[in-house]
C-alpha positions in Angstrom: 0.0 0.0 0.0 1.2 3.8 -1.2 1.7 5.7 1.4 -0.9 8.8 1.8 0.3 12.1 1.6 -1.2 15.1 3.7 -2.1 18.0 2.4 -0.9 21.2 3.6 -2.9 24.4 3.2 -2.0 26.8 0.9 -4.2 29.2 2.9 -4.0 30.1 6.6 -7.2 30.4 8.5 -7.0 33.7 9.2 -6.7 34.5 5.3 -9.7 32.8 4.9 -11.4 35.3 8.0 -10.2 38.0 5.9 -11.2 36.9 2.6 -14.7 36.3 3.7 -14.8 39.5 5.6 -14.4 41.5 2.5 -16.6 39.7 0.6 -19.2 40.4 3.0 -18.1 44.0 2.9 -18.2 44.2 -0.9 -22.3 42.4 -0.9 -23.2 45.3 1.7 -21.4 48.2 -0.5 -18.9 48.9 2.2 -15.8 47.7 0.5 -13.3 50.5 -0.7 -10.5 50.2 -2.8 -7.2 51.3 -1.3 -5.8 53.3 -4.0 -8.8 55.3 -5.3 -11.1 54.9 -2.7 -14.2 53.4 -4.7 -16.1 51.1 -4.2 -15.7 47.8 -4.8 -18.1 45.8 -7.0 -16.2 42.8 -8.4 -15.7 39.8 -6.6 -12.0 38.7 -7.8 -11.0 42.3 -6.3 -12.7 41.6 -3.0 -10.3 38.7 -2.8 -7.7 40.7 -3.7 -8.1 42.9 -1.1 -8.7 40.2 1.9 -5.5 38.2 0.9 -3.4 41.4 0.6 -4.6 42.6 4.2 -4.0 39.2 5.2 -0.2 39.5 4.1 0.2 42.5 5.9 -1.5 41.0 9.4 1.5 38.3 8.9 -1.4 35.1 7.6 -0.3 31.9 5.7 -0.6 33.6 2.4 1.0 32.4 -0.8 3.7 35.6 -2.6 2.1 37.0 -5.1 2.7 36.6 -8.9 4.5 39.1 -10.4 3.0 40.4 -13.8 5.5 38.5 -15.9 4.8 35.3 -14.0 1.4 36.2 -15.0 1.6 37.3 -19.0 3.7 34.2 -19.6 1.3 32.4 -17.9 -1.8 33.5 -20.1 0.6 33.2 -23.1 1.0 29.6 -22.9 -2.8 28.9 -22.1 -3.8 30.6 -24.9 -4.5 28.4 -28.0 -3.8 29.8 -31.6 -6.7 29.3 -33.7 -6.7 29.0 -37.0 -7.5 32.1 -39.6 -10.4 32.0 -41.5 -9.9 32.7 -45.3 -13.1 34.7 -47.0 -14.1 32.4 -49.7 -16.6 35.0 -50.7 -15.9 36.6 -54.0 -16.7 40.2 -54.2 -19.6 40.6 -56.8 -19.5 43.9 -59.2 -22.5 45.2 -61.2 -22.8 46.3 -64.4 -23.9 50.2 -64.6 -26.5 50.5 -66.7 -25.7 53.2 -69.5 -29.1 55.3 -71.0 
């Protein structure tokens, strides 16, 4: 028999408190965004903002992907479709001459 392996949290608990405590803020309208000072309406961005202020409490909290990491990333995901050729002739008519 395989040993089994454990899993280990990529998230602490208290990044998970955080998370769901802006998420709640966001679905009451109380969210703000640091920079601007909007408010927050999407919910990838409420995430955002619980796991950063979990990084700065000190929380189990993966580093962040830096934008190349990222690009590269969507790069390779992204499938190259083929180009479509217009088949369609361009039809001219005559001008009638009187």
């Amino acid at each position: 028999m395989a040993a089994k392996k454990t899993s280990k949290r990529r998230y602490g608990k208290k990044a998970s408190e955080k998370v769901e405590r802006a998420m709640h803020e966001r679905k009451h309208g109380t969210l703000k965004s640091g920079g601007s000072g909007k408010k927050v309406t999407s919910k990838k961005q409420a995430i955002a903002i619980g796991l950063s202020e979990a990084r700065e409490s000190g929380a189990k909290v993966p580093k962040q992907k830096s934008a190349s990491k990222k690009k590269s990333a969507k790069k390779k995901k992204k499938k190259k479709s083929p180009t479509k050729k217009s088949s369609a002739k361009r039809k001219t008519t005559k001008k009638k001459s009187s």
